[in-house]
C-alpha positions in Angstrom: 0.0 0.0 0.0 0.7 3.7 0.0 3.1 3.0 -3.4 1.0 4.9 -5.9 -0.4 1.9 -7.7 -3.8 3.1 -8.3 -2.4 6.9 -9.0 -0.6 5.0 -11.7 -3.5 3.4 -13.1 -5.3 6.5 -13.3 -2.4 8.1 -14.9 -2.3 5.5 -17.7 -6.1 5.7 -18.1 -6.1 9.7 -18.5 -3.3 9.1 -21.1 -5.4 6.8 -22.8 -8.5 9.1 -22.6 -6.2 12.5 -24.6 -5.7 9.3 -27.2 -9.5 9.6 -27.5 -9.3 5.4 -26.8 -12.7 4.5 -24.9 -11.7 3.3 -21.9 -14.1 1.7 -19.2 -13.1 1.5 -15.0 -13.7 -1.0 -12.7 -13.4 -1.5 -9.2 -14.9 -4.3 -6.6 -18.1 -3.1 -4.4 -15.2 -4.0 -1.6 -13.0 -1.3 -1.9 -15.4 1.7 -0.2 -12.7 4.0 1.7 -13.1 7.2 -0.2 -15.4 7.0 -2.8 -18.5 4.7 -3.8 -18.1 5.2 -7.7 -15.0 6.5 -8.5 -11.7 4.7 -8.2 -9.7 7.5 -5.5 -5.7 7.5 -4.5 -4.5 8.5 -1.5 -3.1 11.7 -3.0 -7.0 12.1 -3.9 -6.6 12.0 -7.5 -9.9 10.2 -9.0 -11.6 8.4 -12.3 -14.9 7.8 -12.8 -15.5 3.6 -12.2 -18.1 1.2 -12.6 -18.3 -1.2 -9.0 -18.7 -4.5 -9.2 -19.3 -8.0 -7.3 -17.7 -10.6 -9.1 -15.3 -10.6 -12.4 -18.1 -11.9 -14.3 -19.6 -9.0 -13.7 -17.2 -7.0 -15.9 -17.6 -8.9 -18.8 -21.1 -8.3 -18.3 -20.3 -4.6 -18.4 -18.0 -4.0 -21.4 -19.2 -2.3 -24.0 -17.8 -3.9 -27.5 -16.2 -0.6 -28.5 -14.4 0.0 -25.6 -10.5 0.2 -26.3 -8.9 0.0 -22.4 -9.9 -1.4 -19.6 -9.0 -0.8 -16.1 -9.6 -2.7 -13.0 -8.4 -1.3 -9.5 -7.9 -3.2 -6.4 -7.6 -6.9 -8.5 -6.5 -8.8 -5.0 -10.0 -8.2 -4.0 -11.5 -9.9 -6.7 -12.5 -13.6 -7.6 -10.4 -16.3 -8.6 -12.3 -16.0 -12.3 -10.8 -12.5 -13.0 -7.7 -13.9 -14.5 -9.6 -15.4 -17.0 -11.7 -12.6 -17.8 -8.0 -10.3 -18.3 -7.4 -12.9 -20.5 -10.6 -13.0 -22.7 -10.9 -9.2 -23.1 -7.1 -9.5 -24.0 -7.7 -11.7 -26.1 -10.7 -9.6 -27.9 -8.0 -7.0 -28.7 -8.6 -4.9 -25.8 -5.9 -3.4 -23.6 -6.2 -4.5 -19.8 -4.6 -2.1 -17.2 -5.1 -3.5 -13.3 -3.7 -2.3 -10.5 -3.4 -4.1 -6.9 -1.3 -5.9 -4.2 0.7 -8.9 -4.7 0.3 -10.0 -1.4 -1.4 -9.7 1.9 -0.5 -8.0 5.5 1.2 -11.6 6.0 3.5 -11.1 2.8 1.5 -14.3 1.1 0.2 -14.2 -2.3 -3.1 -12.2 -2.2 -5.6 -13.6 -4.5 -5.7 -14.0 -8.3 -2.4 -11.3 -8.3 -0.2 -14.5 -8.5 -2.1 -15.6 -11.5 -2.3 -12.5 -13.4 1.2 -11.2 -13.1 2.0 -14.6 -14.8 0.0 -14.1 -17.5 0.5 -10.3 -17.8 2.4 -9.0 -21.3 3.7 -6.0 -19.0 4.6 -5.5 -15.1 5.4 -2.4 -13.4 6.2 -3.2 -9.9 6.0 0.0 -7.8 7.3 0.1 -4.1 6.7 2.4 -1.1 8.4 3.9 1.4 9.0 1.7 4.3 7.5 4.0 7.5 9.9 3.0 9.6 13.6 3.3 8.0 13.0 5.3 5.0 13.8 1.9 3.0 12.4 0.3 -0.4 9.0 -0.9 0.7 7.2 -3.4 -0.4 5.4 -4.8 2.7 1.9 -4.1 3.8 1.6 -3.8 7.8 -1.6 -4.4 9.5 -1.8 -2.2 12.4 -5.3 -3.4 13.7 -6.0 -6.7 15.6 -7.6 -8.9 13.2 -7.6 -12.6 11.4 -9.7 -11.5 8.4 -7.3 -11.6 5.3 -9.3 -8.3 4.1 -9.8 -5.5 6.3 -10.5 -2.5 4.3 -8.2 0.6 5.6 -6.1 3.0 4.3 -3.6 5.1 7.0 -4.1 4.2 10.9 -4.8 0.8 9.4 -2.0 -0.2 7.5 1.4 1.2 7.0 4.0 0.6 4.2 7.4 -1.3 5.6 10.5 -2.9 4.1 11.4 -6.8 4.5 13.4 -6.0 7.3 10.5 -3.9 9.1 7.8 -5.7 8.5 6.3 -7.8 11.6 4.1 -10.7 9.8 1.1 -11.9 12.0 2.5 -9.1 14.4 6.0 -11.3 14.8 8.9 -8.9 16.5 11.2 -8.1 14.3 14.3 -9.8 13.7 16.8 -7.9 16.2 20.1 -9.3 13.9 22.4 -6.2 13.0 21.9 -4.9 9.8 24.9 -5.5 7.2 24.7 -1.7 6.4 22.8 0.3 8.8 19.4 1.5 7.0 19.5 5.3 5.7 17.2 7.4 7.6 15.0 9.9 5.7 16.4 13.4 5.9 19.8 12.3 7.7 23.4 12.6 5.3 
């Protein structure tokens, strides 16, 4: 989280949108922290989306002349939306989706796994690690809970490194660091 994914997807959509390419949006009816019917960074940037239940649901929803297609959020969807990436690929339409590889536990979060296998293109994007200033590419859940999906944004999660992150609330390995990490703001 907190690594700009969906700001990305938003930009590549926009860019799409100035090629005057018809472009539909897609998110799942689970993701509900800052807007209902758009898809919404953190930095509050927003595009217009359609919500949805299940994948099948989008294939429902695409118009034939639509040239791009965007999905936000993929790790909350079902294990059928590879397939349906695939299909509208496959109909000669660009698919754009944006998500989390893996869950507050660091394990493979839903169909991700699937789909950045059968992806053409990957752009992994990292945050930065709240704690040291590192590379982040770690979710951390700062809630109590057992439920894989817990809907949050800050005071709910927090980005961290490998190092930093505590999964299932573990303490963190105390081991001396190779190189001690940089700290933001300190030469």
């Amino acid at each position: 989280m907190f690594s700009g994914k969906s700001e990305e997807l938003i930009r590549l959509l926009r860019r799409a949108a100035i090629a005057r390419q018809r472009l539909q949006v897609f998110k799942p009816a689970t993701d509900t922290r800052y807007s209902d019917d758009d898809v919404v960074s953190h930095s509050k940037q927003r595009i217009p989306c359609e919500v949805v239940e299940k994948s099948e649901d989008i294939l429902v929803k695409v118009d034939p002349r639509t040239d791009v297609v965007g999905i936000d959020e993929v790790q909350f969807f079902d294990d059928g939306l590879p397939k349906v990436c695939s299909h509208l690929a496959n109909l000669g339409k660009r698919v754009i989706v944006a998500g989390l590889d893996m869950d507050y536990r660091g394990v493979p979060f839903g169909p991700m796994p699937e789909l950045l296998a059968l992806a053409e293109n990957v752009k992994k994007i990292t945050a930065i690690c709240s704690r040291c200033g590192a590379s982040a590419s770690y979710t951390q859940r700062l809630i109590p809970s057992d439920q894989q999906v817990v809907v949050g944004a800050s005071g709910v999660y927090e980005a961290r490194c490998r190092r930093c992150h505590e999964p299932e609330g573990a303490p963190v390995d105390e081991t001396p660091w190779l190189f001690p990490p940089v700290e933001a703001g300190v030469e």
